[in-house]
Every structure is written in structure tokens, then in C-alpha cells.
C-alpha positions in Angstrom: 125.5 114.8 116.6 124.9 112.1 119.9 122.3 113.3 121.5 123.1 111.1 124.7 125.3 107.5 125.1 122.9 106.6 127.7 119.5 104.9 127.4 116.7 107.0 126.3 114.3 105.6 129.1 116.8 106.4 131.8 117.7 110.1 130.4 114.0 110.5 130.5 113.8 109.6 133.8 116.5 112.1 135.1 114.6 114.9 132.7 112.1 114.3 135.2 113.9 114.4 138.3 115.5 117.6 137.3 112.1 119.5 136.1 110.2 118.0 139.2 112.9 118.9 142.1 113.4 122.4 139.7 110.0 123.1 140.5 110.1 122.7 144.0 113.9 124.6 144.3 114.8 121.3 145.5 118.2 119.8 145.8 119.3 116.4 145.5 123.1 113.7 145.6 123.4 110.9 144.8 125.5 107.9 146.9 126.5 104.9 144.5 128.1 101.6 144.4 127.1 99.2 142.2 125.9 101.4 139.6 129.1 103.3 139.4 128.2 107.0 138.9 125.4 106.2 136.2 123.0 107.9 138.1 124.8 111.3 138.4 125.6 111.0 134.5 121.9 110.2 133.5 121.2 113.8 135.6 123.9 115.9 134.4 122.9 114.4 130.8 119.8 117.0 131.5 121.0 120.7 130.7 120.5 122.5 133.8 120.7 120.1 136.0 123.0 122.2 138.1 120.0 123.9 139.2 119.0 121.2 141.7 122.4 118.2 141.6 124.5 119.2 144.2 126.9 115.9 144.2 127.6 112.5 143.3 129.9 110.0 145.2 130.9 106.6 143.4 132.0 104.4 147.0 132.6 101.1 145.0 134.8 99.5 148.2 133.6 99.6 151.6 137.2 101.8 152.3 135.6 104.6 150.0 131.6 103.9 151.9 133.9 104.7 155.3 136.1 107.4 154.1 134.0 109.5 151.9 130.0 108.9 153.6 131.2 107.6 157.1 129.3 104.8 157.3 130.0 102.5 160.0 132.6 99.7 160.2 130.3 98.4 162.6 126.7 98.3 159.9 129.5 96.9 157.3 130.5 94.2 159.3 127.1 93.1 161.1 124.6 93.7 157.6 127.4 93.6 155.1 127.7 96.2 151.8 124.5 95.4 150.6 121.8 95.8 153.2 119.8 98.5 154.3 121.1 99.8 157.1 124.3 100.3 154.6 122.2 101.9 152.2 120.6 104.6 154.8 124.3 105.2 156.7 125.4 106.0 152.8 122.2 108.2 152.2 122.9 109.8 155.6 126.1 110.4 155.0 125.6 111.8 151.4 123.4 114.7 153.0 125.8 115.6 155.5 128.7 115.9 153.0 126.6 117.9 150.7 124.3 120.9 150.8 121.4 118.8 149.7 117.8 118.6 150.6 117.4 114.8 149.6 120.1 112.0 149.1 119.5 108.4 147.7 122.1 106.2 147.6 122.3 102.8 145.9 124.6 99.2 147.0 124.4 96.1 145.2 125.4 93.5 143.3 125.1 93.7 139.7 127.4 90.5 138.8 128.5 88.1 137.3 129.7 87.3 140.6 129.4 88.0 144.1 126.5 86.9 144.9 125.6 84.4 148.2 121.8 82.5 148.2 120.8 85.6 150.5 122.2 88.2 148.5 122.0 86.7 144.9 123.3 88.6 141.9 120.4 91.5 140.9 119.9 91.9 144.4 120.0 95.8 145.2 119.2 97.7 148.0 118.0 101.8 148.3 117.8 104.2 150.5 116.3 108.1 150.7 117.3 110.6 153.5 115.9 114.4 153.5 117.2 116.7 154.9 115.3 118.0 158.5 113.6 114.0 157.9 113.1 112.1 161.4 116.0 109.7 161.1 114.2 106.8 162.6 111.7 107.3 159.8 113.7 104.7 157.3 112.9 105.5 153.3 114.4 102.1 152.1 114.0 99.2 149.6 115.3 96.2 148.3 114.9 94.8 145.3 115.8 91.3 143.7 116.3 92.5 139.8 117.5 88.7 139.3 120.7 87.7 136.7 119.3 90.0 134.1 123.2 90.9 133.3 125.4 93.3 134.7 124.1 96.2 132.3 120.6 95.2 133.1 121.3 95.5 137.0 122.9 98.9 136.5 120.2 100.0 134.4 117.2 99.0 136.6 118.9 99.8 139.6 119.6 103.7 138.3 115.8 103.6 137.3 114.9 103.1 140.4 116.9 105.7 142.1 115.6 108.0 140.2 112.5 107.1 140.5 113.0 107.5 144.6 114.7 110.8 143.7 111.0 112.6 142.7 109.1 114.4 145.0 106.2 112.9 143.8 107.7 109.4 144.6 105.4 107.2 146.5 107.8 106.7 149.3 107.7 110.2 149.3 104.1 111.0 149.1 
């Protein structure tokens, strides 16, 4: 019997975030691009994860980021897919299309392409939004992960999503 098809380090991560937002009745969704949903399947790889994931929206194209989370043409445009002020308009937009109390979303680019010498491939950018927060109090991050492989973007970059998905995060703290 498979126990899970994902990486054991990244199902325990989610085991976390479910037991530590569990324990606070807290509930959290998830806005992705590059990592293409891997987040929301390392939590629902978690029995009883229903208890705290409300959602998870995969915008890959900046049509979905517009449609689905309403970011901005304008933020797209100006600060491009992978910036923070994309990041936060998706995290913003992932609370108000879900009954959640904390959203992170992820944008980046995981290659083999599609990178520039400001945005190079591994380069990935976060963002938190809680629910009730001050929204000129910005949780966000980027990160240069480096061409560690497509995988190895994915992976890090759903590692640290999760990681800003605990309560006990230090952004959060």
C-alpha cells in the first residue's frame, strides 16, 4: 500500500500545518502558480485536513491570476507575474474568494526557462494575508532558490509556503 507519492519532508510539513491551524480552529487556502496545486495536495495528503483547508486555486496564466483572484491588470503589467505586489493581490484575493482566516499564495519561476537576470530561474516570490489583517501591513518574501531544477523549485517553494502557512511562523509571530 503507497502511503503518499509525494516527498516525505513535504507531507510532514503539511501534517504540521494541519495539526497547528487544527489547534487554533484555524482556516487556511492556498493561491498557486508555479507550484501547480502541490501545496493543496501535500495538505489534503493529511487525513483531516478538511478540518482547517478551505480552498486551493492553481492560476498558472495571468488570465486565470485576473479571473479567478482579481488581481490587477495594472500590478501585472507594472511588477510583472512574479513580484510581490502579485503575490499579495493573489493572497488578497484568495481570502476574499474563500471563507478562510489565512491565504498564502505562491508565483514564480521554476524553469528551465523563463527566467530574465532580475527574475532568474528559482526565483519565487510569497505572500500571507489574514483575514481582519491591516492590509498595508505586507507578509511577503522572495526567495532566489537558484536552477536547482524544476522539481527542486516546486519542492522548495511548497516548503516554504507551508512553512508561512503555520501560526507559529516567524512572519507570523
Amino acid at each position: 500500500m503507497m502511503e503518499s507519492v509525494l516527498p516525505p519532508e513535504l507531507v510532514a510539513m503539511a501534517r504540521r500545518v494541519v495539526d497547528e491551524n487544527r489547534a487554533l480552529n484555524r482556516r487556511i487556502t492556498v493561491a498557486e502558480s508555479c507550484t501547480g496545486g502541490l501545496v493543496a495536495a501535500a495538505i489534503t495528503e493529511i487525513a483531516g485536513a478538511s478540518d482547517v483547508f478551505q480552498s486551493g486555486f492553481v492560476t498558472y496564466s495571468n488570465d486565470a491570476k485576473v479571473r479567478t483572484l482579481n488581481v490587477s491588470h495594472d500590478v501585472l503589467d507594472t511588477f510583472g507575474a512574479v513580484s510581490i505586489a502579485t503575490a499579495w493581490n493573489m493572497a488578497q484575493g484568495a481570502l476574499e474568494a474563500s471563507d478562510a482566516d489565512v491565504a498564502v499564495a505562491i508565483t514564480g519561476v521554476a524553469g528551465p526557462g523563463g527566467g530574465t537576470v532580475k527574475k532568474p530561474v528559482g526565483t519565487v516570490v510569497f505572500a500571507r494575508a489574514e483575514r481582519g489583517g491591516d492590509p498595508a501591513n505586507v507578509v511577503a518574501d522572495r526567495r532566489d532558490f537558484g536552477d536547482i531544477g524544476r522539481g527542486g523549485v516546486r519542492l522548495q517553494a511548497a516548503l516554504c509556503a507551508l512553512e508561512l502557512l503555520l501560526p507559529t511562523s516567524p512572519a507570523g509571530a
